[in-house]
N, C-alpha and C positions, 0 to 999 in steps of 0.2 A: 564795426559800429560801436561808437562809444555809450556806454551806460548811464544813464541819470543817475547821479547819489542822490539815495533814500531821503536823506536830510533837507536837499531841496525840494522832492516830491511832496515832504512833509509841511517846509513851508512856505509854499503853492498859493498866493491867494486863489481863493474857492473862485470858479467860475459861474456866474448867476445863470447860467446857463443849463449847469448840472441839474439842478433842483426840476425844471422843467424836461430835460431830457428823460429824467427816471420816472415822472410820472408820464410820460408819452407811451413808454413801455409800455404804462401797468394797464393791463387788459379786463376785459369787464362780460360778465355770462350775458346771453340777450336776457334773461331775468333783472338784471341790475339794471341796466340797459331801460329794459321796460318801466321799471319803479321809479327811477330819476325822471321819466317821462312823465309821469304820470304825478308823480310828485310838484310836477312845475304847472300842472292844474291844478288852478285854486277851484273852480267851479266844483271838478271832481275829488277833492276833497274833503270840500262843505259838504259833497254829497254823501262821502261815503261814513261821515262825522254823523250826519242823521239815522243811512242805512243802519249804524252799530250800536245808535242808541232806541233805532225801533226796536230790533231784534232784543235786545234789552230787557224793553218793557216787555216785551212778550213774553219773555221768558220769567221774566219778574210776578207777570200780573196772575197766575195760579197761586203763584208761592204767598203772595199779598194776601191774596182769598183765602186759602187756606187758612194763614196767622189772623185773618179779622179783621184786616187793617182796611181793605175791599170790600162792599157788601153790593153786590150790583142786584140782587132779590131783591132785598129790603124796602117795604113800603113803608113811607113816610105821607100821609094822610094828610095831619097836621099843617103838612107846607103846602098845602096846597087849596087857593081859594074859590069862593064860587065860580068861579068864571074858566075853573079846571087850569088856570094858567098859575105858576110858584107866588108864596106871598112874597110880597116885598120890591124893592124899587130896582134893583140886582137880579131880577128874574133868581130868588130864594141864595143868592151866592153868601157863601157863609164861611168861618172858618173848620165845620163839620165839611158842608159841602162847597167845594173849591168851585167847581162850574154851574154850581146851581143846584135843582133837581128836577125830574123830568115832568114835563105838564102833564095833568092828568090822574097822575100815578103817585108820584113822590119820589120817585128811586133814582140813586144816587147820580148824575150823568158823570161824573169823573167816574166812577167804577166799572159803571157802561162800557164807557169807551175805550179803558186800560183792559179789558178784561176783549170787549170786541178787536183789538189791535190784536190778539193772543189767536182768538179763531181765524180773525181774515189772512192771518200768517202762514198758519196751518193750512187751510184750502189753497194759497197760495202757494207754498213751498212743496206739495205732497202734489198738488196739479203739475209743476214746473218739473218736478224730478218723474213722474211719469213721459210726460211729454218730451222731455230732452234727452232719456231713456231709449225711448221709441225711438222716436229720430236720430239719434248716434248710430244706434245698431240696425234700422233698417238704411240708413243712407252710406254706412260702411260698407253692406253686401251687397248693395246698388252699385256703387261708384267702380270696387275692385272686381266684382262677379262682371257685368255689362249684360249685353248682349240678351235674351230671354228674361230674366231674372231683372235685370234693370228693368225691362219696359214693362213688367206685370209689377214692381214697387211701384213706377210710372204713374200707371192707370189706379194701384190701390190709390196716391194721393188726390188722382186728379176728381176719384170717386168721394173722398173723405172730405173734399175743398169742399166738391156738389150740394154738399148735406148743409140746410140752411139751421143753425147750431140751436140759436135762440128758439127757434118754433122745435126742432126734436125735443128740447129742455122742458119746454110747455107740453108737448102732448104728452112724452117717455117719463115725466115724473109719476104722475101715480103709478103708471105698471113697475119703472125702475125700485120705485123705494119698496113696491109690495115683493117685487123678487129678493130684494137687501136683507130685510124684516122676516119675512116667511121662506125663503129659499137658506141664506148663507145664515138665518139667526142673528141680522144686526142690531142690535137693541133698536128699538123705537123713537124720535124724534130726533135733536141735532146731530148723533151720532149718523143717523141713517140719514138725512139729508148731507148735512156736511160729507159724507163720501158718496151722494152720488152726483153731488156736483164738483167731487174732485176727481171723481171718472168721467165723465162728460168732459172736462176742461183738460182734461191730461189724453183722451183717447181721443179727442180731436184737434188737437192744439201741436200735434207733431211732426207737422208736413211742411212747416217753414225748417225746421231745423235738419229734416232728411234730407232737403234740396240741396242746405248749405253744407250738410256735411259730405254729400255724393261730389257736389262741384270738388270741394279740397282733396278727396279721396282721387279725382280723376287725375289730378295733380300729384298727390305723393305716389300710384302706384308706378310708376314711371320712375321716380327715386333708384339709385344704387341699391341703398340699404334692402328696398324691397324685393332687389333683384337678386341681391345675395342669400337673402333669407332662402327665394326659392331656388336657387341653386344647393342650399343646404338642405332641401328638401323640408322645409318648414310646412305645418297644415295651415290650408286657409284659416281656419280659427284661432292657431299663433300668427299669424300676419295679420289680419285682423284688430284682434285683439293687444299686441303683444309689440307690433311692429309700429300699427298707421295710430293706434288709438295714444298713444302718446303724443305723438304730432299735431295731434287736434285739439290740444285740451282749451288753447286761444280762445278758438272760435264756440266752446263748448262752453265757456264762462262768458263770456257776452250776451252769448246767448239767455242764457238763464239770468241772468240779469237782467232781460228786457222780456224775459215773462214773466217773472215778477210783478211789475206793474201791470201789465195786461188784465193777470190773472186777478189781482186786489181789482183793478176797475171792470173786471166781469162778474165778480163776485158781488157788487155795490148794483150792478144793473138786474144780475139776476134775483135778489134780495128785493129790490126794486117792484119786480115782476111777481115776485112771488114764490118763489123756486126752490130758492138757496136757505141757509137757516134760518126757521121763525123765530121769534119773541116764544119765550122770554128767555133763551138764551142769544146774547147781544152779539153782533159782527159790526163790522162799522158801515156794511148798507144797509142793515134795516135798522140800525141806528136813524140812521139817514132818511132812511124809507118814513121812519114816524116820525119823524122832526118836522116833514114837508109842511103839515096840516097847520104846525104853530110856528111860523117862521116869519110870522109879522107881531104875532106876540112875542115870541121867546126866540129872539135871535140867535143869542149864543147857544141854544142846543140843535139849533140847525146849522151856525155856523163852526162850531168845533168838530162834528165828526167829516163836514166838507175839506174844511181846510186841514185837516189832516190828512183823506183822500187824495187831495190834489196833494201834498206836501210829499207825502211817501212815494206815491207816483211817478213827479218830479225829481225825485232824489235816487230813483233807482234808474229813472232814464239818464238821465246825466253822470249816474253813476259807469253805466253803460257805455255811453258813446264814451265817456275817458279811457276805460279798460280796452277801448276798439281801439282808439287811438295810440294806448300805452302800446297795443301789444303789436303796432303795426312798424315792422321794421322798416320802412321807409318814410314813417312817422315826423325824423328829425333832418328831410332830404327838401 
């Protein structure tokens, strides 16, 4: 077989062909995979542009308060006229106060509501990591246990559905917050309510996510990898833990992403009701809650901590079904 000389391999014109072949090659993790996915939603981008600039302000709006820049206390008297409603044609909008001030009162409503964004995050995120918590680890030793141990997880959820939430919230608060207070020593007021309706919301809120994660668990224990573990003699709690809970983490983040919302709009209801943090420190349902009374006089302080509600809401559900969709390998079939 005769040889090419170098010299002609060298001057070869290039084959437009080459360029597309090497990148046919080049291979891509299903993480890339899922990002490129997810990157080709606009919806869940806008979404996830809001998600980052809530968490933000949350994190911001202490730090504001603390420097003075925040004063969500502060009574302001003066702005406010006989008729209890802000002076002025702007319901009291001013270059001090950006949304006004709050009828009645005087105080600040942009501080209100930056500083309430800050708590209904916190009930929300401290609710959602109990809840998803519970649910991971009891639907892991459900799905790979079976048999006894499945059907007593079974009956706890079918027990914990039973329990009508909103009426437990209403009767279990006074005993809940006086065991908080006098039993564990929780200080007094939003400390002691804001945790016992993120116990409430976290200890019943976990039985969607046990189900989803037994169904996946029924599915990987079947897996090689889980076969060989036990062949190496692995404990149930490295297999478990070590083996399955890697392979879940998908469905573990959508998850929590679509209690998020849940939780902010069960927060706004219980608030609502009565339950949840009172005045005078601010969440954005009882924000909500005392707007209702002046929402024909003073729109915009009824209508900015709503359409924030609905916005945030909106933005982590749609944030959600994109990450369902990113993460679904048969997503782009």
């Amino acid at each position: 077989m005769t040889a090419t000389p170098l010299n002609e391999l060298e001057g070869r014109t290039p084959d437009p062909d080459d360029e597309f072949r090497a990148q046919a090659v080049e291979s891509k993790s299903p993480t890339q995979l899922a990002m490129a996915r997810f990157r080709k939603d606009k919806k869940s981008m806008v979404a996830l542009v809001i998600v980052i600039l809530y968490f933000v302000a949350a994190i911001l709006g202490p730090i504001l308060v603390a420097a003075d820049v925040l004063n969500p206390l502060k009574i302001h008297p003066d702005l406010i006229g006989p008729d209890a409603l802000p002076i002025g044609k702007w319901w009291g909008i001013t270059w001090d106060h950006p949304l006004g001030v709050e009828p009645g009162i005087g105080r600040d409503v942009l501080s209100r509501i930056w500083l309430g964004i800050t708590y209904s995050l916190v009930v929300a995120v401290s609710a959602s990591i109990i809840a998803v918590f519970i649910g991971v680890v009891l639907g892991i030793i459900a799905g790979f246990s079976g048999g006894w141990t499945d059907s007593v997880i079974g009956r706890i959820i079918d027990l914990v559905l039973a329990f009508p939430q909103t009426l437990l919230l209403l009767a279990a608060a006074p005993v809940g917050l006086a065991v908080l207070t006098e039993t564990f020593h929780v200080p007094e007021g939003a400390i002691a309510q804001g945790l016992f309706v993120v116990l409430v919301l976290g200890l019943f809120g976990w039985t969607g996510t046990a189900r989803l994660i037994r169904g996946q668990v029924l599915s990987l224990r079947e897996r090689e990898f889980v076969d060989a573990a036990k062949l190496f003699g692995a404990s149930k709690r490295r297999i478990w833990f070590k083996e399955l809970l890697p392979n879940l983490w998908a469905p573990i983040l959508i998850t929590f992403t679509l209690y998020m919302p849940a939780f902010i709009s069960a927060e706004a209801a219980l608030s609502y009701l009565g339950v949840s943090v009172r005045p005078p420190t601010p969440t954005l349902g009882n924000i909500l809650k005392d707007s209702i009374q002046y929402a024909s006089g003073d729109f915009l302080y009824f209508f900015a901590p709503a359409f924030l509600i609905a916005l945030i809401v909106v933005s982590f559900n749609l944030l959600g079904d994109g990450l369902r969709d990113a993460l679904d390998p048969k997503g782009d079939r």
